[in-house]
C-alpha beads as a LAMMPS data file, in Angstrom:
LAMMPS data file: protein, C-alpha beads

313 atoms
312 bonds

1 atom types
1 bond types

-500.0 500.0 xlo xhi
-500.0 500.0 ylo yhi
-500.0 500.0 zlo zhi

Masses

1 110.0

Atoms # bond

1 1 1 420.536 -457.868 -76.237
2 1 1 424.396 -456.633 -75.343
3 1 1 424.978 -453.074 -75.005
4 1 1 428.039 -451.275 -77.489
5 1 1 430.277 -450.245 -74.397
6 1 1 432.263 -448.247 -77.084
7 1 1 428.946 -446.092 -77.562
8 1 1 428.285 -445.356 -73.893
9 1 1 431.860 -443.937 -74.248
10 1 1 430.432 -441.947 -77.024
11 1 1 427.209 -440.788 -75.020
12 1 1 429.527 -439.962 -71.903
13 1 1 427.709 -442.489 -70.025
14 1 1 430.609 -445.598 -70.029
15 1 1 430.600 -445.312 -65.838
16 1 1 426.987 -445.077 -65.603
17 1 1 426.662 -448.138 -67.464
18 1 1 428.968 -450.562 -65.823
19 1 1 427.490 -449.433 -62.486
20 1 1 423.951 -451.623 -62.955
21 1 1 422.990 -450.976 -59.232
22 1 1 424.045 -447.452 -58.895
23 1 1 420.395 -445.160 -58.936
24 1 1 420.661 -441.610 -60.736
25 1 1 418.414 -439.282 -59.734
26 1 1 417.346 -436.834 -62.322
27 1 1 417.824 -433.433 -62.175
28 1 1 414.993 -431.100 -61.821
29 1 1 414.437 -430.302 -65.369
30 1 1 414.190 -425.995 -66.448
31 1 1 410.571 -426.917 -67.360
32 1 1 409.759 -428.436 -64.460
33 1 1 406.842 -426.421 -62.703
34 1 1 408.810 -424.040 -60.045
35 1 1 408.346 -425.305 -56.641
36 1 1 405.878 -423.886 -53.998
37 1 1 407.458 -422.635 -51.009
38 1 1 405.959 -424.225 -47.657
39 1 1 403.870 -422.357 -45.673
40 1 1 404.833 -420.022 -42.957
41 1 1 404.171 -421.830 -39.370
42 1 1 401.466 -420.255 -37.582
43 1 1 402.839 -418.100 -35.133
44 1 1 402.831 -419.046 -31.365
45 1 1 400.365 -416.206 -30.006
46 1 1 397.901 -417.766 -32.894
47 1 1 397.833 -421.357 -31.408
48 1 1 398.110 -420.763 -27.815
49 1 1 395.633 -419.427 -25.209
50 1 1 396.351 -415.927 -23.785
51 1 1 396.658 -415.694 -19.804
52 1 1 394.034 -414.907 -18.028
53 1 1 393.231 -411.241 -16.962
54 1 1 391.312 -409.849 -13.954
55 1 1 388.542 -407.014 -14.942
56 1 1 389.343 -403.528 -14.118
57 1 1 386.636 -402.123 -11.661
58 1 1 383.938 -400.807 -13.526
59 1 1 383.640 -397.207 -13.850
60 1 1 380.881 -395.719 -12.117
61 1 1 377.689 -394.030 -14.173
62 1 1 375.135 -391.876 -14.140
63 1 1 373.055 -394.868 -13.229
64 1 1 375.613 -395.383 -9.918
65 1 1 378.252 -398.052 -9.745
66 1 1 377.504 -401.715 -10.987
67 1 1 378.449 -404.461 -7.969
68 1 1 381.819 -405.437 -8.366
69 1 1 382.502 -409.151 -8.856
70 1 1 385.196 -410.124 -6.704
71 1 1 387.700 -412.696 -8.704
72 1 1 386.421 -412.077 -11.956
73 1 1 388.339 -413.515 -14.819
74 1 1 388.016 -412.901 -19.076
75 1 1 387.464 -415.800 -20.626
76 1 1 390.272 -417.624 -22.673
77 1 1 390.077 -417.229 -26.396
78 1 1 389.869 -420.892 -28.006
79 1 1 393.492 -421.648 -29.695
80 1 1 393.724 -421.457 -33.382
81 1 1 392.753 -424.680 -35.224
82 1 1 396.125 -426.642 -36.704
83 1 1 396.007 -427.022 -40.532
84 1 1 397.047 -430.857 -41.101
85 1 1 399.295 -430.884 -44.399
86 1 1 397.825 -432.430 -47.633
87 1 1 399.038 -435.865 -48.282
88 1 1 402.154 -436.156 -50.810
89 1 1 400.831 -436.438 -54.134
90 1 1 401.798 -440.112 -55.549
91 1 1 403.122 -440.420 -58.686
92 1 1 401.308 -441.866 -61.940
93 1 1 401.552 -445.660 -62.267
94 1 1 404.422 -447.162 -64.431
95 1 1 401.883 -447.785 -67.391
96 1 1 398.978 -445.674 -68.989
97 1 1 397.373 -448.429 -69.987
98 1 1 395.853 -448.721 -66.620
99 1 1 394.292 -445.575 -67.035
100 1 1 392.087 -446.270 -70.459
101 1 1 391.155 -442.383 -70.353
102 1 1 394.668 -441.204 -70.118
103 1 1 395.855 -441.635 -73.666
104 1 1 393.035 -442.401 -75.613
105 1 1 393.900 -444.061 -79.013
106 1 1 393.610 -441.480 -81.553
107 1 1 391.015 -442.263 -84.638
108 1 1 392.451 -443.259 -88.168
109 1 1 389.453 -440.708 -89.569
110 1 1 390.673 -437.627 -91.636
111 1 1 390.157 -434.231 -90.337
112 1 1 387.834 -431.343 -91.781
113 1 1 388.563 -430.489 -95.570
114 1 1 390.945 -433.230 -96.234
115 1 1 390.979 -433.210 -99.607
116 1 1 394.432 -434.648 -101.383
117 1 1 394.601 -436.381 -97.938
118 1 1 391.617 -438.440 -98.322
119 1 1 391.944 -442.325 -98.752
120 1 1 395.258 -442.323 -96.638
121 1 1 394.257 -445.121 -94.665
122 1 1 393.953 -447.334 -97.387
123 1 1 397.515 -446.729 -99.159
124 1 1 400.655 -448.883 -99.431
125 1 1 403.871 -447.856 -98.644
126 1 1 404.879 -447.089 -102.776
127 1 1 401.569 -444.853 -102.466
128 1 1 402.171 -442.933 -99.236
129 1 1 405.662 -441.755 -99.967
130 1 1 403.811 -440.342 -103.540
131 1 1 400.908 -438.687 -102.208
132 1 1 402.960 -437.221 -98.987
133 1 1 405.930 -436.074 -102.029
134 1 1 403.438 -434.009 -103.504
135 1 1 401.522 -432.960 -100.793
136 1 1 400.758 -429.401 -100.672
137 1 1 397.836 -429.331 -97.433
138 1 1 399.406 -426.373 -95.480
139 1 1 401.852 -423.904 -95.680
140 1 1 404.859 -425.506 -95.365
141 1 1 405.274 -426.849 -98.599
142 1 1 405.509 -423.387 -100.143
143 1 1 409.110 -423.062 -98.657
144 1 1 410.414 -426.574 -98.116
145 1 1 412.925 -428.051 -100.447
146 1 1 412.036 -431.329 -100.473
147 1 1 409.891 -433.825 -97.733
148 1 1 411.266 -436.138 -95.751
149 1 1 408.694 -439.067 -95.686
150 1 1 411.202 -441.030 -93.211
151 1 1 413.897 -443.862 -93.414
152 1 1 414.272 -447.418 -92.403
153 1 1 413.389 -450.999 -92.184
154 1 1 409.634 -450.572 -93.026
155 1 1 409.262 -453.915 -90.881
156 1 1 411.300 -452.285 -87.578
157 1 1 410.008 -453.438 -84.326
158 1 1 411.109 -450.135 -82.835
159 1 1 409.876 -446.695 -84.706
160 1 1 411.757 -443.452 -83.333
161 1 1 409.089 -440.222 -84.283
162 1 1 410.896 -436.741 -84.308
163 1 1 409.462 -433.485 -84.443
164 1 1 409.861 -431.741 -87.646
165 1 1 412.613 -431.695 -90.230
166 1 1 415.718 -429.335 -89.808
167 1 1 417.943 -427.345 -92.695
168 1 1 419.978 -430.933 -93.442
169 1 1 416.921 -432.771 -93.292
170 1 1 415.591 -430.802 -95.981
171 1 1 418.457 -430.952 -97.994
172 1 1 418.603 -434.366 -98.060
173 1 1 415.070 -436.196 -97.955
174 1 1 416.479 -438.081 -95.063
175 1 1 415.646 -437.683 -90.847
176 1 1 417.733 -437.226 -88.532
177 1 1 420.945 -436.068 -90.304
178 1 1 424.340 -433.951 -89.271
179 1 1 425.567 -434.005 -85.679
180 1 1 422.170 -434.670 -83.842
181 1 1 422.093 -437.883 -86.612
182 1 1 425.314 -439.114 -85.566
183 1 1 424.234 -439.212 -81.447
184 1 1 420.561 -441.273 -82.188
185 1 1 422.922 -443.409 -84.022
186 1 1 425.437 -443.421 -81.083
187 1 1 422.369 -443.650 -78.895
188 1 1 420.991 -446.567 -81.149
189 1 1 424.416 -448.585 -81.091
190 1 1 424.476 -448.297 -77.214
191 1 1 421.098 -450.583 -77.094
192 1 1 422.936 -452.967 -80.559
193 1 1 420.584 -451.559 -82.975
194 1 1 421.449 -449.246 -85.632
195 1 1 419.367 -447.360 -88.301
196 1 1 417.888 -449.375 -90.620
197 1 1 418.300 -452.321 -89.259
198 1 1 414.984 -453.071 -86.605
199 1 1 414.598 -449.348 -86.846
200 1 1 412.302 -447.138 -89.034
201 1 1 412.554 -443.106 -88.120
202 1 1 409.789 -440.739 -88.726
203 1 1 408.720 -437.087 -88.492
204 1 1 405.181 -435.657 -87.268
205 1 1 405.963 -433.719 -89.978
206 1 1 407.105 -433.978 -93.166
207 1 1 408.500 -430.401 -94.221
208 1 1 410.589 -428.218 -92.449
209 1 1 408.925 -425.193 -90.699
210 1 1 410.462 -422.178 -91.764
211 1 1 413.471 -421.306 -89.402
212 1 1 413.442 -424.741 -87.687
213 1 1 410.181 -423.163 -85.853
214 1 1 408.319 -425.775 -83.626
215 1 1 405.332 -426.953 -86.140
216 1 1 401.743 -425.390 -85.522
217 1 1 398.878 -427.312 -84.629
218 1 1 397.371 -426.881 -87.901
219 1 1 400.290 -428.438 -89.352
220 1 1 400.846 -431.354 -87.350
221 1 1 396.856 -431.849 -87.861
222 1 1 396.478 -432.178 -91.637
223 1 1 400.013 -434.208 -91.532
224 1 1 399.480 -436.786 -88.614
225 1 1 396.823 -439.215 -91.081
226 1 1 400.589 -439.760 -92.918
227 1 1 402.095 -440.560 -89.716
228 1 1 399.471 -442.762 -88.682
229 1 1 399.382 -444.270 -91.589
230 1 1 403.151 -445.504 -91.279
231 1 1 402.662 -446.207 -87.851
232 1 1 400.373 -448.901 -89.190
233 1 1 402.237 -450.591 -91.502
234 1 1 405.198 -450.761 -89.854
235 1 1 403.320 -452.272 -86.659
236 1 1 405.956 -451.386 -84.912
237 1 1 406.377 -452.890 -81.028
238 1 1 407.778 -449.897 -79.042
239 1 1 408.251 -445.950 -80.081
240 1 1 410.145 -443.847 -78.984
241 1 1 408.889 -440.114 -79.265
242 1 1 412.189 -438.148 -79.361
243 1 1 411.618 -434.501 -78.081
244 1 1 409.036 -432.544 -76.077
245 1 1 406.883 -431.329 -79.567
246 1 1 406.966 -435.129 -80.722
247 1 1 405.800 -436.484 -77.567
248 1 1 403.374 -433.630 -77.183
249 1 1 401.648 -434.457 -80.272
250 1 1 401.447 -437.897 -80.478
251 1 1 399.975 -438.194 -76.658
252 1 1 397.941 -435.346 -77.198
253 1 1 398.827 -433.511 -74.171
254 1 1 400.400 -430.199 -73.067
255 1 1 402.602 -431.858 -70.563
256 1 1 406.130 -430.361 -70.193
257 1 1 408.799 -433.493 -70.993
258 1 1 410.125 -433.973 -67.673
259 1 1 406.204 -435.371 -66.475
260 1 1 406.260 -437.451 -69.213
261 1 1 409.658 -439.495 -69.005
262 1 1 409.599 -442.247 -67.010
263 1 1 406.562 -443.810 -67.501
264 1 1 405.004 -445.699 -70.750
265 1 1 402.321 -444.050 -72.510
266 1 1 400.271 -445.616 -75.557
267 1 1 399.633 -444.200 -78.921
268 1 1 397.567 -446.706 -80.986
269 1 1 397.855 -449.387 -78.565
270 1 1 401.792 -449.020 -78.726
271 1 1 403.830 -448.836 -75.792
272 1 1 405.670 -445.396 -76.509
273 1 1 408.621 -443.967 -74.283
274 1 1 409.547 -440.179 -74.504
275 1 1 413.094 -438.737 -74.325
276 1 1 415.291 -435.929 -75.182
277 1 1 415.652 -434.996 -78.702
278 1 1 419.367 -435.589 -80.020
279 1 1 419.669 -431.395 -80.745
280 1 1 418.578 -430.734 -77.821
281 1 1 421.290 -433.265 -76.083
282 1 1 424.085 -431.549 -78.138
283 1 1 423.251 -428.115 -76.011
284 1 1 422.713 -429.694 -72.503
285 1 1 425.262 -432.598 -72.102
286 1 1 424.043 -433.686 -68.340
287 1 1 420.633 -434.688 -69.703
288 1 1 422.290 -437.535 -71.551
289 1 1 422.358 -439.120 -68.499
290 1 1 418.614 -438.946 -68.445
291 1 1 418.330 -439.899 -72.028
292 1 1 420.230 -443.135 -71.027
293 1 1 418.157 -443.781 -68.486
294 1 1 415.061 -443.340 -70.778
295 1 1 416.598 -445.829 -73.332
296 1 1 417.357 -448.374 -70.611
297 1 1 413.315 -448.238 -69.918
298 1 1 412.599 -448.496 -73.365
299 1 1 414.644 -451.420 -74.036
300 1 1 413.451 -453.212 -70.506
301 1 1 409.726 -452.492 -72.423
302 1 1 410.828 -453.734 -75.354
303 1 1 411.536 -457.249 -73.801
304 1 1 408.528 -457.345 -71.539
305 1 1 406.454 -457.210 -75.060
306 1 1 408.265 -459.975 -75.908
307 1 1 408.074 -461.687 -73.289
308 1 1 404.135 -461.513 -73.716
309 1 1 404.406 -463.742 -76.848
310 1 1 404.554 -461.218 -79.379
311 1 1 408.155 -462.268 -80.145
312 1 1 408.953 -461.744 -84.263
313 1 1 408.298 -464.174 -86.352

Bonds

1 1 1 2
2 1 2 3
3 1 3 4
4 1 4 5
5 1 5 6
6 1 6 7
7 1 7 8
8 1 8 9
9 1 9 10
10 1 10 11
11 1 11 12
12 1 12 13
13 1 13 14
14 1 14 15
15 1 15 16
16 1 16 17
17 1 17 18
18 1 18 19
19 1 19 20
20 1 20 21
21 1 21 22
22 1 22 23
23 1 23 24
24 1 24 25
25 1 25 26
26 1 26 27
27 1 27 28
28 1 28 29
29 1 29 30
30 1 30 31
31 1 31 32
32 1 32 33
33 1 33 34
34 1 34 35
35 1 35 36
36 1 36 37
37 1 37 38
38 1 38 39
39 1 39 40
40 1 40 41
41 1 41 42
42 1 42 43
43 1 43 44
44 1 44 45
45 1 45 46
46 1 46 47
47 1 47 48
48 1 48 49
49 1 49 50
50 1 50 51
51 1 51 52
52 1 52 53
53 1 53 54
54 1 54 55
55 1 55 56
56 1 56 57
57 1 57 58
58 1 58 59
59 1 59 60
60 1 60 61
61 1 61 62
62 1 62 63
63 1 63 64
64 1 64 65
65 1 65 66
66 1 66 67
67 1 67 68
68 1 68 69
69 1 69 70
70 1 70 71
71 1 71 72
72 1 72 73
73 1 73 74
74 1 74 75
75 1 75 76
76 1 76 77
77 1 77 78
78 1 78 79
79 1 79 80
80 1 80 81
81 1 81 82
82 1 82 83
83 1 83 84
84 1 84 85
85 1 85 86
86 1 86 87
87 1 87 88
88 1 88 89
89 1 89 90
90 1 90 91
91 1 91 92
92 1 92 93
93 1 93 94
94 1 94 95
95 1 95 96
96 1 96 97
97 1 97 98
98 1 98 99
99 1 99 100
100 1 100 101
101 1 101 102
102 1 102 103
103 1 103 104
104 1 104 105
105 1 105 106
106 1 106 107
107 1 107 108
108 1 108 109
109 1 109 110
110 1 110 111
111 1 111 112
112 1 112 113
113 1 113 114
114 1 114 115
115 1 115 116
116 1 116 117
117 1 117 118
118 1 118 119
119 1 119 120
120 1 120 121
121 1 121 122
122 1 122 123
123 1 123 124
124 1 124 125
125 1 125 126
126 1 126 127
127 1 127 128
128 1 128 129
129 1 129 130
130 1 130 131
131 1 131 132
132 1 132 133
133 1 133 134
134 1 134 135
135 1 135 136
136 1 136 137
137 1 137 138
138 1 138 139
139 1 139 140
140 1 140 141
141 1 141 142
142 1 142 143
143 1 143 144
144 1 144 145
145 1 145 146
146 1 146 147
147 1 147 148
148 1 148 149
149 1 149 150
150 1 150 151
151 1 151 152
152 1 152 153
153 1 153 154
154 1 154 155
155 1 155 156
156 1 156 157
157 1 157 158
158 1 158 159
159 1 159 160
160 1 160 161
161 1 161 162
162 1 162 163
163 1 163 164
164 1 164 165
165 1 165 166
166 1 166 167
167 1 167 168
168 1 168 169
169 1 169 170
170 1 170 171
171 1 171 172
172 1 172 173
173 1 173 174
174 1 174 175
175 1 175 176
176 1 176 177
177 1 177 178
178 1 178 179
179 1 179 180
180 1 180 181
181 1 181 182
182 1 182 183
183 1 183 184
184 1 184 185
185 1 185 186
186 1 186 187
187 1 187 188
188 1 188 189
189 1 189 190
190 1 190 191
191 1 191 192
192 1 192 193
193 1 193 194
194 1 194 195
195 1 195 196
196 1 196 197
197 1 197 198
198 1 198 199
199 1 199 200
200 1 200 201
201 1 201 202
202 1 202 203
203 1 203 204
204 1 204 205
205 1 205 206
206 1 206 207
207 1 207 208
208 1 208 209
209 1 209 210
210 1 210 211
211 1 211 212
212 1 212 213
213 1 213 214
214 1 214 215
215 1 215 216
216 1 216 217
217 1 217 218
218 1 218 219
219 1 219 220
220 1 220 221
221 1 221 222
222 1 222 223
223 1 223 224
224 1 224 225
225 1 225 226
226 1 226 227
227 1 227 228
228 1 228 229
229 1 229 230
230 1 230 231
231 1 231 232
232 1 232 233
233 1 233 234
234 1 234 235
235 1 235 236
236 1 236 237
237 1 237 238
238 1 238 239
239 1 239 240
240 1 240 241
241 1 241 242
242 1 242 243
243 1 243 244
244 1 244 245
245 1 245 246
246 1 246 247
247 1 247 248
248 1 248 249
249 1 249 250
250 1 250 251
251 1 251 252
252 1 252 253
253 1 253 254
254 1 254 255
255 1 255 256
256 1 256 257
257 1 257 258
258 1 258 259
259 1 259 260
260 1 260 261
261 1 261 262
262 1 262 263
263 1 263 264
264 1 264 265
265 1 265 266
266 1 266 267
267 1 267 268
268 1 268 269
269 1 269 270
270 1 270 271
271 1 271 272
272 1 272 273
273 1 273 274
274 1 274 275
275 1 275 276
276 1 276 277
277 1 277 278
278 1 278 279
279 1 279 280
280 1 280 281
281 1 281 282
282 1 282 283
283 1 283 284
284 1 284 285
285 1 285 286
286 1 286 287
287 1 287 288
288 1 288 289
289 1 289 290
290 1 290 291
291 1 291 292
292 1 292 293
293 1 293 294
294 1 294 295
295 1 295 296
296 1 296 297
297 1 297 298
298 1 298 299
299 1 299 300
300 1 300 301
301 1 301 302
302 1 302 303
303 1 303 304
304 1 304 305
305 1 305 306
306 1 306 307
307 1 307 308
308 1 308 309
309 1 309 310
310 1 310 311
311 1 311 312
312 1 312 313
């Protein structure tokens, strides 16, 4: 699949591109964990043995002097033991899927008190967008202005999952809108794909959280049987979780973003790589390099499921 040099240009990432063999080492990301300092070396009068040193002469007692001993010498104190270092830590293998207790599919069943929720499993696409339109199963709805059930081909190999709608989002029904809308679909165009076309993008949820606030987990719980639900009948072959609440959610973990890039994870038994959110991107323009660099492993995944006979029909 050719690459759109024109949108590298656009992602700042023309030179990185052209330069297949050059390696870019990521930058340690702020939510990294903050690194341990080593520990202080022992110091030298802990680890080696003191001299030897001759007794005094005894002082003499009531009980009359005790026999010197000619040549008499304190014994050495054993050194201090050596702590061997710990072994590096090595890093998790390039797929989950070896790991069947890592990312455990999650169940299709609906979660306490579902109520207008109930039956999602069983719904069409016509059906879905109604029932999540009127959808009023947590607090959200009481200030959105519309949902935003997602957009795309509803046959797309590759499904892109967001976090939550923002402002434009709720103004216009539609994810992934305004300035961050315009990079995915830079982003998108640097791999030849473009919305709509191979592509279906989706929310964990479906109304914006008052104040763009990151969505609760009471939220994201009585929304995610919609999600899944789309998930399904797209049957999509890769996703892409955009964001650290998106990929949070859908792996069910509380892993900061910069563990989880890199590697492919599984959510329903699809191969799912997480990246930057496009907001986020338009604050911190080095981490586009990253985001490249996530995209390149999502598209190399992309063709290795292919390659494994599950080419389109």
């Amino acid at each position: 699949m050719p690459l759109d040099e024109a949108a590298l240009e656009t992602l700042g990432l023309g030179t990185l591109w052209v330069r297949r063999g050059a390696s870019i080492e990521p930058e340690p990301a702020q939510d990294d964990p903050v690194a341990q300092p080593e520990p202080h070396a022992a110091s030298a009068a802990a680890v080696s043995a003191p001299k030897a040193v001759r007794t005094p002469a005894p002082r003499e007692t009531a009980r009359g002097p005790e026999p010197a001993r000619s040549g008499a010498v304190a014994p050495s104190a054993p050194p201090a033991p050596r702590v061997k270092p710990e072994p590096p830590v090595e890093e998790p293998a390039w797929d989950d899927s070896a790991h069947p207790h890592a990312h455990a599919p999650l169940a299709l069943a609906e979660p306490p008190g579902a109520g207008a929720a109930g039956g999602v499993v069983t719904l069409d696409w016509a059906s879905l967008e109604a029932r999540v339109s009127a959808c009023e199963r947590c607090r959200l709805c009481e200030k959105r202005t519309q949902t935003v059930f997602g957009v795309g081909d509803r046959a797309a190999e590759w499904m892109l999952i967001g976090e939550a709608p923002g402002e434009n989002e709720d103004k216009q029904g539609e994810p992934f809108v305004g300035q961050a809308g315009k990079l995915l679909d830079s982003m998108l165009r640097a791999l030849s794909l473009a919305r709509g076309d191979n592509v279906y993008i989706a929310n964990v949820v479906k109304c914006r959280p008052p104040g763009n606030r990151n969505p609760e987990p009471d939220e994201v719980a009585r929304c995610e049987p919609y999600l899944q639900r789309q998930v399904a009948l797209v049957k999509p072959k890769l996703i892409v979780a955009l964001g650290r609440v998106a990929a949070q959610n859908l792996l069910k973990t509380d892993a900061s973003i910069s563990s989880l890039r890199g590697r492919v994870h599984r959510y329903e038994d699809v191969p799912v790589i997480v990246t930057y959110h496009p907001a986020y991107l338009l604050r911190s323009l080095p981490d586009k390099a990253k985001a490249w660099v996530d995209l390149c492993l999502a598209h190399d995944t992309y063709r290795q499921v292919l390659d494994k006979g599950q080419a389109p029909l």
